[in-house]
PAMIMI-216364 format. One line per 2 residues: for each residue x, y, z of N, C-alpha, C, O. Coordinates in nm, 4 decimals. Atoms other than C-alpha are relative to their C-alpha. Example, Ala and Ser with C-alpha at 12.3 -4.5 7.8 and 13.67 -1.06 7.14 Angstrom:
<recs>
0.0890 -0.1190 0.0000 1.2300 -0.4500 0.7800 0.0900 0.1200 0.0000 0.1936 0.1181 0.0665; -0.0820 -0.1190 -0.0060 1.3670 -0.1060 0.7140 -0.0770 0.1090 0.0730 -0.0261 0.2198 0.0899
</recs>
This chain:
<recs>
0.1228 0.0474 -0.0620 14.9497 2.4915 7.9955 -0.0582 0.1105 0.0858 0.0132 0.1599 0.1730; 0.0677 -0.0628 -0.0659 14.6989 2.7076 8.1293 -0.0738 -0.0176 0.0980 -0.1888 -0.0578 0.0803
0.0220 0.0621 -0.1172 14.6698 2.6635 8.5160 -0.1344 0.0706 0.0497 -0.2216 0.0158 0.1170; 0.1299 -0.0731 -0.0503 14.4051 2.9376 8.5709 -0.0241 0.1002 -0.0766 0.0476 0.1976 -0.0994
0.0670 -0.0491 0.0899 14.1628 3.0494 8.3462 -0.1520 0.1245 0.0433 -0.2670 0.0872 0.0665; 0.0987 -0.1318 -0.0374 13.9572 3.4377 8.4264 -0.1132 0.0064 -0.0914 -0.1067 0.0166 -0.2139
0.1485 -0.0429 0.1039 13.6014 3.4805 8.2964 -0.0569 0.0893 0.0835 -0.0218 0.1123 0.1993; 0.1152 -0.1098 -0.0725 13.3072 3.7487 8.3691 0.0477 0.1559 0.0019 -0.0010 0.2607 0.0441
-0.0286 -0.1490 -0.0054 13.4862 4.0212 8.3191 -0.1113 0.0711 -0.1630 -0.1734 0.0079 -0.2485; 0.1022 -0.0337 0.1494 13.2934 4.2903 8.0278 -0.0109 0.1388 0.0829 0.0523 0.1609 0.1862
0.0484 -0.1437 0.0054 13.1424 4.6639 8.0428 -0.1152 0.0316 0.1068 -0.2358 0.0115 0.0926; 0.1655 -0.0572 -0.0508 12.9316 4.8096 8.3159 -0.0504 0.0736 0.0460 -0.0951 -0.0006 0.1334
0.0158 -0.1183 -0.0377 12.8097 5.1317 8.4341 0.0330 -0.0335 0.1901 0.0308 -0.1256 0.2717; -0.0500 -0.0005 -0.1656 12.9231 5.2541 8.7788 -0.1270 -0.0280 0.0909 -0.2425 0.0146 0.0885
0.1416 0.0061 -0.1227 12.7038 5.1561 9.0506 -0.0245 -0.1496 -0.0021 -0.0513 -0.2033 0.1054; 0.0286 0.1069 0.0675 12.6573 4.8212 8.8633 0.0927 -0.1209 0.1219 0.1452 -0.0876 0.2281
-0.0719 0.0796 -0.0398 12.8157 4.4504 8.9519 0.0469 -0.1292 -0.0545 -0.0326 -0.2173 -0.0872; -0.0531 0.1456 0.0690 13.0081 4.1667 8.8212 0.1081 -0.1168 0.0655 0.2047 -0.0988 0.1396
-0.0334 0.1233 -0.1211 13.0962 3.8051 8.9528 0.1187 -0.0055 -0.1353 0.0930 0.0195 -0.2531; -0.0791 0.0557 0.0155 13.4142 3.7078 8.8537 0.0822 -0.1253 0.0214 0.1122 -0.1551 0.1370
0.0295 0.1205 -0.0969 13.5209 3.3571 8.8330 0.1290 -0.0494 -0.0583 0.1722 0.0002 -0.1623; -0.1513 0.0398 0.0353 13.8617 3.1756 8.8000 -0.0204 -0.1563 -0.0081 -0.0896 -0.2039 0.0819
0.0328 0.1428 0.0068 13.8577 2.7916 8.6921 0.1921 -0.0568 0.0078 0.2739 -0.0339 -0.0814; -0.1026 0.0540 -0.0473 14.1718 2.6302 8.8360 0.0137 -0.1465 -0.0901 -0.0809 -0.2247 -0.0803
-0.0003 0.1465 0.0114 14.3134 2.2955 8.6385 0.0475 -0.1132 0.1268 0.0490 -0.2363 0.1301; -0.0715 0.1058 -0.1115 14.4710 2.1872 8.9809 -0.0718 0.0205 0.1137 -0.1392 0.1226 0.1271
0.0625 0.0165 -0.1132 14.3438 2.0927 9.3054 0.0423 0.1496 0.0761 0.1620 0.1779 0.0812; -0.0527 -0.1164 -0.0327 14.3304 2.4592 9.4768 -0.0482 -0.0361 0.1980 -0.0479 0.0686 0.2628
0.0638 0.0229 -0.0952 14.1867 2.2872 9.8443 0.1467 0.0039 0.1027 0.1366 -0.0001 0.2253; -0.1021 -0.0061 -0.0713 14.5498 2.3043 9.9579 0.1105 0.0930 -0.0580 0.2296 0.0644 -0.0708
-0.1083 -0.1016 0.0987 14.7086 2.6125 9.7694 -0.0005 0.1115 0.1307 -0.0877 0.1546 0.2062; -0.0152 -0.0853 -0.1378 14.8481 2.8276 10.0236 -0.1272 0.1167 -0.0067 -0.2167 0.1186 0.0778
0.0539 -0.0581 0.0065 14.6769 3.1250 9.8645 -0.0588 0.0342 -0.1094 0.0152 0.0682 -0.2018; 0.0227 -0.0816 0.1398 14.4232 3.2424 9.5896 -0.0270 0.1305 -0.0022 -0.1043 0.1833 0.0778
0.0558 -0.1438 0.0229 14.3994 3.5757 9.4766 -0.0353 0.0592 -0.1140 -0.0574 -0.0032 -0.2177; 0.1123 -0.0409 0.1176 14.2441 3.8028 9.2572 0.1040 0.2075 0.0275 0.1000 0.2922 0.1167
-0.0275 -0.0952 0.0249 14.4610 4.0920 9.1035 0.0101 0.1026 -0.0758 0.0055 0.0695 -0.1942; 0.0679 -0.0682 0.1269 14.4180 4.4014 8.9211 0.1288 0.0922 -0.0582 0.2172 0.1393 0.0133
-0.0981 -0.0929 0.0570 14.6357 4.6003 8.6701 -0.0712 0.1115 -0.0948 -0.1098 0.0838 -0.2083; 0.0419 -0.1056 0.0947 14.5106 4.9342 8.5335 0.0979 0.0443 -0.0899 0.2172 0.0185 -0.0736
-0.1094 -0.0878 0.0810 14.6736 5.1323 8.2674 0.1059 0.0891 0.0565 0.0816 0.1790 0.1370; -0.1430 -0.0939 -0.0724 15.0312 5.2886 8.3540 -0.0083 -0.0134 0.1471 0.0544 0.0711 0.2109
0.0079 0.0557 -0.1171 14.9511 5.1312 8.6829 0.1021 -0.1248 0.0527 0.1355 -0.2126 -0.0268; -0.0693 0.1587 -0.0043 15.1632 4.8473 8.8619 -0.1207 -0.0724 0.0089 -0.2365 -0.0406 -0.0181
0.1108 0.1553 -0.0152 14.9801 4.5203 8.9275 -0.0406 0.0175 0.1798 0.0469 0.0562 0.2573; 0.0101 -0.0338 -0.1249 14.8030 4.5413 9.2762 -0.0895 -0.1203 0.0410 -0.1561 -0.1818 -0.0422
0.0278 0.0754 0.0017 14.6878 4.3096 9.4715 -0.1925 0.0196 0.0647 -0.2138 0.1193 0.1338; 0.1494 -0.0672 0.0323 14.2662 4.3328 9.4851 -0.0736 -0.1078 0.1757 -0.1409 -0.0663 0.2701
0.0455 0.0843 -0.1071 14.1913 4.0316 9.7449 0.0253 -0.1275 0.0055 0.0390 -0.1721 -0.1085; -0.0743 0.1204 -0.0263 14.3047 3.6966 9.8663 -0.0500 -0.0693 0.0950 -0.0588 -0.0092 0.2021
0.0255 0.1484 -0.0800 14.1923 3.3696 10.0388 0.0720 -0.0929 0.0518 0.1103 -0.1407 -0.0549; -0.0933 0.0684 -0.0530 14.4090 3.1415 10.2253 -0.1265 -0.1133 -0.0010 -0.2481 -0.1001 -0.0149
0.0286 0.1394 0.0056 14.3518 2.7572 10.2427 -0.1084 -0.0307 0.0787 -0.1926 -0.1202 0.0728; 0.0888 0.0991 -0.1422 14.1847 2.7738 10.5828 -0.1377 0.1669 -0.0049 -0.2085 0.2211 0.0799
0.1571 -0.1049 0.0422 13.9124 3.0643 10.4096 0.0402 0.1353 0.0969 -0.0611 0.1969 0.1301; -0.0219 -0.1638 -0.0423 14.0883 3.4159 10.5953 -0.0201 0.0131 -0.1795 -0.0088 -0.0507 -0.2842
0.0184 -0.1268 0.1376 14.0128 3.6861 10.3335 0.0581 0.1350 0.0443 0.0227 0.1887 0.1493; 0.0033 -0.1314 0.0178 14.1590 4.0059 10.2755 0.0157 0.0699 -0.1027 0.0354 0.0218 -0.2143
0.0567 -0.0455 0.1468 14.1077 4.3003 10.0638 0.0771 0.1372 0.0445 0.1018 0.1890 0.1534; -0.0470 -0.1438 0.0197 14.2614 4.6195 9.9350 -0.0618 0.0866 0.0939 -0.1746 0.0466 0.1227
0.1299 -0.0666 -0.0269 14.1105 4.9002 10.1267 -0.0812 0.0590 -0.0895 -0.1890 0.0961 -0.0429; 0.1020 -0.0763 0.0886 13.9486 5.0581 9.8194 -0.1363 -0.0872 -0.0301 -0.2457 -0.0567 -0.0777
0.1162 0.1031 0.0636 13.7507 4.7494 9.7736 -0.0605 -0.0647 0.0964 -0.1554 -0.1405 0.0759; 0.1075 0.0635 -0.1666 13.6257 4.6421 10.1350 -0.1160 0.0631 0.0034 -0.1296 0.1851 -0.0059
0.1656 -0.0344 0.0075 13.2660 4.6672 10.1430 -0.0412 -0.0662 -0.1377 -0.1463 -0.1283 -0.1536; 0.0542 0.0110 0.1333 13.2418 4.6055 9.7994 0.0111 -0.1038 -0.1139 -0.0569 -0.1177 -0.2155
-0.0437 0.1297 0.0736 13.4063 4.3012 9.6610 0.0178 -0.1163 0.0970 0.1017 -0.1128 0.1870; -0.0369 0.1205 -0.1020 13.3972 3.9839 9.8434 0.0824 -0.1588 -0.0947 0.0357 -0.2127 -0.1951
-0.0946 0.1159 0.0093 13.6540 3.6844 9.7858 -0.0503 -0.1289 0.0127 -0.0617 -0.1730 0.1271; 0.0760 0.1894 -0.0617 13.4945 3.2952 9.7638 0.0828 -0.1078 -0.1010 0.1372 -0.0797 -0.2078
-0.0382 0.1203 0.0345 13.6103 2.9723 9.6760 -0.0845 -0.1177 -0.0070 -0.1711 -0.1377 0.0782; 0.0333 0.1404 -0.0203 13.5164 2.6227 9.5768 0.0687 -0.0918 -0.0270 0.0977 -0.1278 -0.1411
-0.1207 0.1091 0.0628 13.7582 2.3468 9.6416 -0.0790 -0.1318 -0.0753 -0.0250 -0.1993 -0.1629; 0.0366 0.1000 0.0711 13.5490 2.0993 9.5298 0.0050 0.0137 -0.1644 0.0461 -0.0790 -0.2342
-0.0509 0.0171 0.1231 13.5546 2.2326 9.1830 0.0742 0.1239 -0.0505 0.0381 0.2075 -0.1333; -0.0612 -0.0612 0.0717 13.8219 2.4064 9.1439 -0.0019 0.1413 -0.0357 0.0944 0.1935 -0.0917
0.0363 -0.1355 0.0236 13.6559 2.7601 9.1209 0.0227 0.1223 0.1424 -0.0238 0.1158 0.2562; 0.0373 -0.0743 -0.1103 13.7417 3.0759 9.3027 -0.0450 0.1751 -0.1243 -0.0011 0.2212 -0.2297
0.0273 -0.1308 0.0550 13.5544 3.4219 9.2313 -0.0171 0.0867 0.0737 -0.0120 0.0642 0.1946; -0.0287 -0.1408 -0.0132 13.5403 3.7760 9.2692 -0.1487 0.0674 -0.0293 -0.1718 0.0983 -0.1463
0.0870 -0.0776 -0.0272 13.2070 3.9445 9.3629 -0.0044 0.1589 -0.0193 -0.0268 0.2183 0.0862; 0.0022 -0.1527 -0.0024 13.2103 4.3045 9.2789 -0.1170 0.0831 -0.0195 -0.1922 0.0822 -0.1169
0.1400 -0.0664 -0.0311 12.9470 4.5214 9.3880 0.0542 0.1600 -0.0226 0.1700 0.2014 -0.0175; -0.0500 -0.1372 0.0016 12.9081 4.9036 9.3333 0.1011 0.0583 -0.0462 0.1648 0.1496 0.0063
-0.1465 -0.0386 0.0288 13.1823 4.9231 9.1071 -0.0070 0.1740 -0.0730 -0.0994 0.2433 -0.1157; -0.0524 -0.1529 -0.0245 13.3536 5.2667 9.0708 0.0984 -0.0175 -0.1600 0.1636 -0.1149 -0.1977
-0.1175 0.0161 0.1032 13.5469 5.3740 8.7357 0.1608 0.0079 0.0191 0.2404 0.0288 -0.0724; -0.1033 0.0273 -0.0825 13.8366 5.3385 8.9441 0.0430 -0.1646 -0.0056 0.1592 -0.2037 0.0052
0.0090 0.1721 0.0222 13.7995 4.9489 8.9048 0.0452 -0.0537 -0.0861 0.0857 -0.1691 -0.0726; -0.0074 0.0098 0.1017 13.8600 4.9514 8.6002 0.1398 -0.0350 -0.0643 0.2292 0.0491 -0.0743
-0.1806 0.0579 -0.0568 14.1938 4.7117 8.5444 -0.1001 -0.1233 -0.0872 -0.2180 -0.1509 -0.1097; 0.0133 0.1695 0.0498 14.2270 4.3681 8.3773 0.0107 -0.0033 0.1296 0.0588 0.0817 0.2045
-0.0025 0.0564 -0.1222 14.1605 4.1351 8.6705 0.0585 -0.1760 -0.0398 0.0178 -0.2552 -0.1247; -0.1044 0.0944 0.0095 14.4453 3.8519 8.7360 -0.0332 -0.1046 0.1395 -0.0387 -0.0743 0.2588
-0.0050 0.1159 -0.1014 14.4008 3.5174 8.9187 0.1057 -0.0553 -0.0240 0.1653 -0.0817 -0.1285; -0.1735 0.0457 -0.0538 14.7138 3.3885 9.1295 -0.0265 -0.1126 0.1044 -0.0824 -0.1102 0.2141
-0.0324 0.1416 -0.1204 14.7729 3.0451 9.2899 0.1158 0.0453 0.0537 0.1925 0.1046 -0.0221; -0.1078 -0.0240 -0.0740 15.0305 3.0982 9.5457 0.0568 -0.1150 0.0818 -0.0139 -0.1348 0.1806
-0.0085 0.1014 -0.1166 15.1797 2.8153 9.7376 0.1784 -0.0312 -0.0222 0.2405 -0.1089 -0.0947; -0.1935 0.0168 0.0275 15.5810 2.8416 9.7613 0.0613 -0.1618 0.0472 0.1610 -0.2206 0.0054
-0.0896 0.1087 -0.0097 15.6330 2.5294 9.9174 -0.0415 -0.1417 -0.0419 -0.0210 -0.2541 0.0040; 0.0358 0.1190 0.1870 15.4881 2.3194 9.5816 0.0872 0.0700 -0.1209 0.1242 0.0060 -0.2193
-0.0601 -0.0157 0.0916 15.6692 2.5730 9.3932 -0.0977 0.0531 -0.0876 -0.0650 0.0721 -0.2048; 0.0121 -0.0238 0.1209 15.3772 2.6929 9.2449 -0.0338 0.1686 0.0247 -0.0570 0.2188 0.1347
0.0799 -0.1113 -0.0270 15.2666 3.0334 9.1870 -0.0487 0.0473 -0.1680 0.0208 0.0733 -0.2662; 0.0358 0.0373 0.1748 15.0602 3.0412 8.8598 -0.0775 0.1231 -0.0235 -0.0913 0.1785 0.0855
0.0630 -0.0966 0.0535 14.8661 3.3243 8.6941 -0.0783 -0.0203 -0.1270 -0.0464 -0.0991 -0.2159; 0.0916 0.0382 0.0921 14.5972 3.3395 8.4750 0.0144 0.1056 -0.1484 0.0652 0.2085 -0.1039
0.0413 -0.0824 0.0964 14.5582 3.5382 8.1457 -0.0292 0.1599 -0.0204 0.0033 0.2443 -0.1039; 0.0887 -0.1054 -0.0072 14.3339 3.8002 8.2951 -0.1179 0.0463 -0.0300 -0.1484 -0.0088 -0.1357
0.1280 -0.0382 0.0876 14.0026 3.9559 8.2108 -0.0048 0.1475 0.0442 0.0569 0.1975 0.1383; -0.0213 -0.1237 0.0271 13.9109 4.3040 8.1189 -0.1566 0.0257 0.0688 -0.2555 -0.0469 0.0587
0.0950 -0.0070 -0.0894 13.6747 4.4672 8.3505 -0.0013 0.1873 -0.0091 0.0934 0.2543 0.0320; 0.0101 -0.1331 0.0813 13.5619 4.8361 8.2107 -0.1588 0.0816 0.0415 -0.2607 0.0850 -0.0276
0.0711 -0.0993 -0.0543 13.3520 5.0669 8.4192 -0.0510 0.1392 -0.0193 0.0115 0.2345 0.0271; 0.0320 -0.1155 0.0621 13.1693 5.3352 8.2777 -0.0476 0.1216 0.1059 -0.1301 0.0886 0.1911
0.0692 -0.0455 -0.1033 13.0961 5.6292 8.4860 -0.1711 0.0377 -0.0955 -0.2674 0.0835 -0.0339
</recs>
């Protein structure tokens, strides 16, 4: 079963911007944390930016200024704003429910997010 499902990712010259959006099947209004992570080639997995329950945000430093973190518990959606992206960006991008004490911590698929300089 697929708990969280990544869209919006695609091709776009540097400078450019793309919303990224994560569709949750479970109530996310009490998930400790969502986040939004990226894995480039021969890269580990890193973590890009994150939301807590009660709406703190934080963010990589490469991506402060430039990507902002939002949520909607009402349905289920959280996305990934990326502004001014850099071919540095350029990573599948991974949505993560986090909440250890439900046990869950779920991951999505990914989407491919390809920055041209």
């Amino acid at each position: 079963q697929e708990h969280l499902v990544e869209s919006g990712g695609g091709l776009v010259q540097a400078g450019g911007s793309l919303r990224l959006s994560c569709a949750a099947s479970l109530s996310i209004f009490s998930i400790n944390t969502m986040g939004w992570y990226r894995q480039a080639p021969g890269k580990q997995r890193e973590l890009v930016a994150a939301i807590t329950s009660g709406g703190s945000t934080n963010y990589v430093d490469s991506v402060k200024g430039r990507f902002t973190i939002s949520k909607d518990n009402a349905k289920n959606m959280v996305y990934l704003q990326m502004n001014s992206l850099k071919p540095e960006d350029t990573a599948v991008y991974y949505c993560n429910a986090d909440s250890p004490y439900y046990g869950i911590h779920y991951w999505g698929k990914g989407t491919l997010v390809t920055v041209s300089s």
